[in-house]
C-alpha positions as CSV (number, residue, x, y, z in Angstrom):
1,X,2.2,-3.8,12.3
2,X,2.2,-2.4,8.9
3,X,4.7,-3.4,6.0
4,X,5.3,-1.3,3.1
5,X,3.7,-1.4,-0.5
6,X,4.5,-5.0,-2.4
7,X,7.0,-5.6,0.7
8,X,6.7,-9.4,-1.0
9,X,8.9,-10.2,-2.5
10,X,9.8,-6.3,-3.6
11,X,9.1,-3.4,-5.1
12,X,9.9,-3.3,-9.0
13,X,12.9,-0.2,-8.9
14,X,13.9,-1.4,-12.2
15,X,10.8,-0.3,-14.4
16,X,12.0,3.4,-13.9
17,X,15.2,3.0,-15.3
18,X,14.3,0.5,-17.6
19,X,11.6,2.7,-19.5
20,X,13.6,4.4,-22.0
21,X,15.9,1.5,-23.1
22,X,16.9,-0.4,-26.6
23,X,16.1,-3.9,-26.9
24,X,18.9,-5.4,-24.4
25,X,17.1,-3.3,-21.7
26,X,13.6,-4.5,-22.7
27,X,14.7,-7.6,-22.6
28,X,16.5,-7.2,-19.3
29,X,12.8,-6.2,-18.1
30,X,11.2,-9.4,-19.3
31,X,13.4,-11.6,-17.6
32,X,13.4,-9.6,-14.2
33,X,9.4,-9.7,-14.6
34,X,9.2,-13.5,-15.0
35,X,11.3,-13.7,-12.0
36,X,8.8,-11.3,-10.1
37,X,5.6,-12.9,-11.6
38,X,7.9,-16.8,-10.2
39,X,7.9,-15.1,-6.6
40,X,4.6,-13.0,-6.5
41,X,1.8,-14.0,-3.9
42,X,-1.1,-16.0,-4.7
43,X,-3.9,-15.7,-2.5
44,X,-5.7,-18.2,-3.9
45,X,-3.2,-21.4,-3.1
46,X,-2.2,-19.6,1.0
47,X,1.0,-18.4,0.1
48,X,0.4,-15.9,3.2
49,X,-0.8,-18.5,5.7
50,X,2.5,-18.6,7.6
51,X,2.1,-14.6,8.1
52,X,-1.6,-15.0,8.8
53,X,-0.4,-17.5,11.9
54,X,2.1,-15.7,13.3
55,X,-0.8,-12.6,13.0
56,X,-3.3,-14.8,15.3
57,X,-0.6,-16.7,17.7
58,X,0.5,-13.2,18.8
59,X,-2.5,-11.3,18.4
60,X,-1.6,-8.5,15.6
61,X,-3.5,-6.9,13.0
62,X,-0.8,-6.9,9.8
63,X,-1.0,-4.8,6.5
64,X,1.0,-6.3,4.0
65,X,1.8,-5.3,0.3
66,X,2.3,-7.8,-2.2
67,X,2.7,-8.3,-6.1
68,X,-0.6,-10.5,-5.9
69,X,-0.3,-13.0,-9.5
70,X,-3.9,-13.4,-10.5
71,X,-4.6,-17.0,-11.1
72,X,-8.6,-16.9,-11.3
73,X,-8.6,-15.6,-14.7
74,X,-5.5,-15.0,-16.7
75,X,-2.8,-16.7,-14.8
76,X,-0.5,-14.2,-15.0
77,X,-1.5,-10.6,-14.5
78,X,0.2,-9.1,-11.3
79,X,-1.3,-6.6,-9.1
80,X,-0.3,-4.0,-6.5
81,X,-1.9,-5.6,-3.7
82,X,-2.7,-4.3,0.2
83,X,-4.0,-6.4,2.5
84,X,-5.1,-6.2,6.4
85,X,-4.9,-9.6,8.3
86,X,-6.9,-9.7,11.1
87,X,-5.8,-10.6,15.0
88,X,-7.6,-13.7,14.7
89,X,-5.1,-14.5,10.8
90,X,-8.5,-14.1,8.8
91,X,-7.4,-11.6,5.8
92,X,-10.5,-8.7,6.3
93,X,-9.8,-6.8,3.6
94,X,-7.7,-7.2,0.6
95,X,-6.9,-3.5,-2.3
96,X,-5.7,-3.8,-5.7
97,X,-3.7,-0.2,-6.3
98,X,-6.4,1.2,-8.5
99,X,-3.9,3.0,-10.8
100,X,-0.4,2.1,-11.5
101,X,2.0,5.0,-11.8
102,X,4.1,5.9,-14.8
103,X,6.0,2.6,-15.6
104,X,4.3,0.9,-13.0
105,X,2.1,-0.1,-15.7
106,X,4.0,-2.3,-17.4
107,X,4.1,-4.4,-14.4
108,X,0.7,-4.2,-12.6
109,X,-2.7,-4.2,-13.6
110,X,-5.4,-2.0,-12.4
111,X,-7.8,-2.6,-9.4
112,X,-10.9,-2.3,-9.1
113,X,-12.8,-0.6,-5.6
114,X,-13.8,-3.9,-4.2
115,X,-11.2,-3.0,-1.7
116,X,-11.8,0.6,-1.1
117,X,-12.7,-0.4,2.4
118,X,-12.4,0.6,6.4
119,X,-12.6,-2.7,8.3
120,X,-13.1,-3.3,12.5
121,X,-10.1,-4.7,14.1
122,X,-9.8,-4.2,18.6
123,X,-7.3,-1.9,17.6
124,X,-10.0,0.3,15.3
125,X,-10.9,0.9,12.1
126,X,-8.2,0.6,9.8
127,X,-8.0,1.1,5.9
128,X,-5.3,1.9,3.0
129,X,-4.6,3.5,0.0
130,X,-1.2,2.7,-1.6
131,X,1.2,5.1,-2.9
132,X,0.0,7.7,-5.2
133,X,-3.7,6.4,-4.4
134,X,-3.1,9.0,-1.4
135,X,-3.1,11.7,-4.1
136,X,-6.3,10.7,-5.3
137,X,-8.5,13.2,-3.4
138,X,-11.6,11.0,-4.4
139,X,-10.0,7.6,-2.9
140,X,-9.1,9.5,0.0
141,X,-12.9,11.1,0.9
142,X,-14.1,7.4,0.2
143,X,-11.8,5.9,3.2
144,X,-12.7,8.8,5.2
145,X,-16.6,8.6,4.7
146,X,-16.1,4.7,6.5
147,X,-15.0,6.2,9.7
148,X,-11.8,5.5,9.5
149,X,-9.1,5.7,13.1
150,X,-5.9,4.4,11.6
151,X,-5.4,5.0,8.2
152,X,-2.4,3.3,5.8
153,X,-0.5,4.8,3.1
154,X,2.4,2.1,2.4
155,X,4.5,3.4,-0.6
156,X,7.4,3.8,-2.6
157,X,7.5,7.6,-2.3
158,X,9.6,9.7,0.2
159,X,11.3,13.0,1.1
160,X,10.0,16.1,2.6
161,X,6.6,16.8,0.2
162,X,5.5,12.5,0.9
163,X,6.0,13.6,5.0
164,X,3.7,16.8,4.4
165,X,1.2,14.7,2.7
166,X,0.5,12.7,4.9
167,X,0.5,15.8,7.9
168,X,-2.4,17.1,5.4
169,X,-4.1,13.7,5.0
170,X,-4.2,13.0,9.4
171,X,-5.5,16.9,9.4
172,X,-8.2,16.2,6.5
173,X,-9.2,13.1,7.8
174,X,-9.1,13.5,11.6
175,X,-7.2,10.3,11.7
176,X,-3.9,8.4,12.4
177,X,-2.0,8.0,9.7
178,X,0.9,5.0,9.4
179,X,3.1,5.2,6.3
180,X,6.6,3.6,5.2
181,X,8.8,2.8,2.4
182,X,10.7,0.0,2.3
183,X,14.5,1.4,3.1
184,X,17.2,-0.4,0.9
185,X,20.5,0.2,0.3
186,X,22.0,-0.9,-3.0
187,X,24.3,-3.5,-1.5
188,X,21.2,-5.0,0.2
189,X,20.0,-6.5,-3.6
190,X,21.3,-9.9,-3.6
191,X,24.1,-10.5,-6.1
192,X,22.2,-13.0,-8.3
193,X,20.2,-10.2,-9.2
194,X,19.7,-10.2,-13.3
195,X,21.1,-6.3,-13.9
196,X,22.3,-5.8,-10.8
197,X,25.7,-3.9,-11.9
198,X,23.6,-2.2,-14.1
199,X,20.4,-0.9,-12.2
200,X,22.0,0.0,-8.7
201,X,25.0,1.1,-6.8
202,X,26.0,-0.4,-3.9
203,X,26.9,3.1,-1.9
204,X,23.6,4.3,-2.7
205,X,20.2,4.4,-1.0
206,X,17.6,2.7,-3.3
207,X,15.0,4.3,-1.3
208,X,15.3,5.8,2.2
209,X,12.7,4.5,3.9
210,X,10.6,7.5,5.9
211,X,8.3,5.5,7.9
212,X,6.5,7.8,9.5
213,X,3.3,8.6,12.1
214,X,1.4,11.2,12.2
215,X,-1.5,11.8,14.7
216,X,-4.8,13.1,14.3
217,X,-4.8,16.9,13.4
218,X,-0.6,16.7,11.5
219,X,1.5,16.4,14.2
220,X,4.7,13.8,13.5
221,X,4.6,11.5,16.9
222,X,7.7,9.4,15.2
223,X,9.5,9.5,12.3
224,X,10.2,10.2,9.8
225,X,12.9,7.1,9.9
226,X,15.6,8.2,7.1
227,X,18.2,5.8,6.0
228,X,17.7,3.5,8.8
229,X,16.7,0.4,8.5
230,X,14.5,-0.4,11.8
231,X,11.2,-0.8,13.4
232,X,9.2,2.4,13.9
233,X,6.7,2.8,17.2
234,X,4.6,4.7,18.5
235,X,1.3,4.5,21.2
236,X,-2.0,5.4,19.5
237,X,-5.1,6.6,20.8
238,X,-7.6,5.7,18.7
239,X,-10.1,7.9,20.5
240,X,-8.0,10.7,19.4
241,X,-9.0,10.2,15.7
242,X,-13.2,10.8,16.4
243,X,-12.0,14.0,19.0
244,X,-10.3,15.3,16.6
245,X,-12.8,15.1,13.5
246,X,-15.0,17.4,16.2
247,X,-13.8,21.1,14.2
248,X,-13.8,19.7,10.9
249,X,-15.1,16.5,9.6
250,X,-14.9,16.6,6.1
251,X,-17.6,13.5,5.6
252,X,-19.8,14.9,8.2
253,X,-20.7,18.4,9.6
254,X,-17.8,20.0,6.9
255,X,-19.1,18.2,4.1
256,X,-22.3,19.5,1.5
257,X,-23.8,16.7,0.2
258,X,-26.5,18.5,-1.2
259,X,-23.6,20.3,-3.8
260,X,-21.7,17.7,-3.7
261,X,-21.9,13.6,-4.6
262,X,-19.6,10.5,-4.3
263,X,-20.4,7.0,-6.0
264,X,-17.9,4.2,-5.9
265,X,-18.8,1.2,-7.2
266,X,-17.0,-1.4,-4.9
267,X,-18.7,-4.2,-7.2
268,X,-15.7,-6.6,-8.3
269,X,-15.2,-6.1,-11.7
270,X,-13.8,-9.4,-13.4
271,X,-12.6,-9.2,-16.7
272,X,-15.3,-12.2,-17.7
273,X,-18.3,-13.9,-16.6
274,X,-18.8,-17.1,-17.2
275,X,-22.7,-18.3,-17.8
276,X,-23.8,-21.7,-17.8
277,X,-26.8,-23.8,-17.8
């Protein structure tokens, strides 16, 4: 079961028609962020323990995006954060968005590759990029060099050019591909919303939604789900992502390593280290 990116508590609409403002609309964005930054996840004290039960009493793998509040080091930063929880509730891997995009950066911090990772779950080996990360052509090879059946794209984006993107991504990779927006109508944002009247109309669709699967090789098996606000399925087989990688496997037999070289660093990158005696 896959959610979309920072499904908790939301995605941040308002930085894109916030960016441009005078001072009441700058200040309108400080006070929606302190709300955000009062309702963001922090791994560190559980706040996804009742998500990581229900994934191990019924046996799921979950990816779930989050505005993840660092408390380690600055107590405040947020992040655009992916993780995967494991059947058994364990969280295996956990993805900072490596670059926020466009005003996304006044709300989120940037990742490092710590979590640019394929991980074994019994359903196969799953890993995610978020959002424009899928544009990254680098990010991409490095998910697809792990051996990668099922991979996520959670995201904001949508429309007809997202869709074919991720048809090019299952062809180039020789994988599933999962992907969904979270589909939100204006009257769906609560009323106590600071800048409600202001930022959305109720008639409107915020964002459409598109969730969307795509099987090995670019074929749509469901989706794309527009304006509807539902649960997507669909039957994978994962052998289908391996078969399919047999014409063209773009870390393998289709790849020239001898012209070509890929280094990520996946070494966490904390902003201080702290030596004592």
């Amino acid at each position: 079961m896959i959610f979309s990116e920072t499904f908790l508590p939301g995605y941040p609409d308002w930085c894109w028609n916030l960016t441009a403002g005078g001072s009441e609309d700058r200040a309108l964005g400080n006070a929606i962020h302190a709300k955000l930054q009062a309702n963001s996840v922090d791994l560190s004290t559980h706040d996804l323990q009742p998500i990581q039960d229900a994934a191990a009493n019924l046996g799921l793998v979950v990816g779930m995006g989050m505005n993840e509040i660092d408390n380690t080091f600055s107590g405040s930063t947020l992040y655009n954060t992916y993780v995967i929880i494991g059947d058994d509730g364990s969280i295996l891997n956990r993805h900072r968005k490596l670059i926020p995009t466009n005003p996304e950066r006044m709300v989120w911090g940037c990742g490092d590759a710590s979590g640019l990772r394929v991980v074994d779950t019994p359903f196969g080996r799953i890993g995610s990029l978020i959002c424009w990360e899928n544009y990254m052509p680098l990010s991409r090879f490095a998910l697809y060099s792990q051996a990668i059946d099922i991979y996520l794209a959670p995201t904001w984006d949508r429309g007809d050019r997202w869709i074919a993107s991720m048809r090019h991504i299952a062809k180039e990779g020789g994988c599933w591909v999962l992907s969904s927006a979270t589909a939100i109508k204006g009257s769906d944002v609560p009323l106590d919303f600071l800048g409600r009247d202001h930022l959305f109309k109720d008639d409107e669709w915020v964002n459409p939604g598109d969730a969307v699967i795509v099987q090995p090789g670019g074929d749509v098996v469901a989706g794309p789900m527009h304006k509807k606000t539902d649960i997507l399925y669909a039957e994978i087989d994962i052998a289908a992502s391996r078969i399919a990688r047999k014409d063209m496997d773009v870390s393998g037999h289709y790849n020239r390593p001898d012209i070509f070289k890929l280094e990520v660093d996946r070494r966490p990158l904390p902003p201080v280290n702290f030596i004592n005696e």
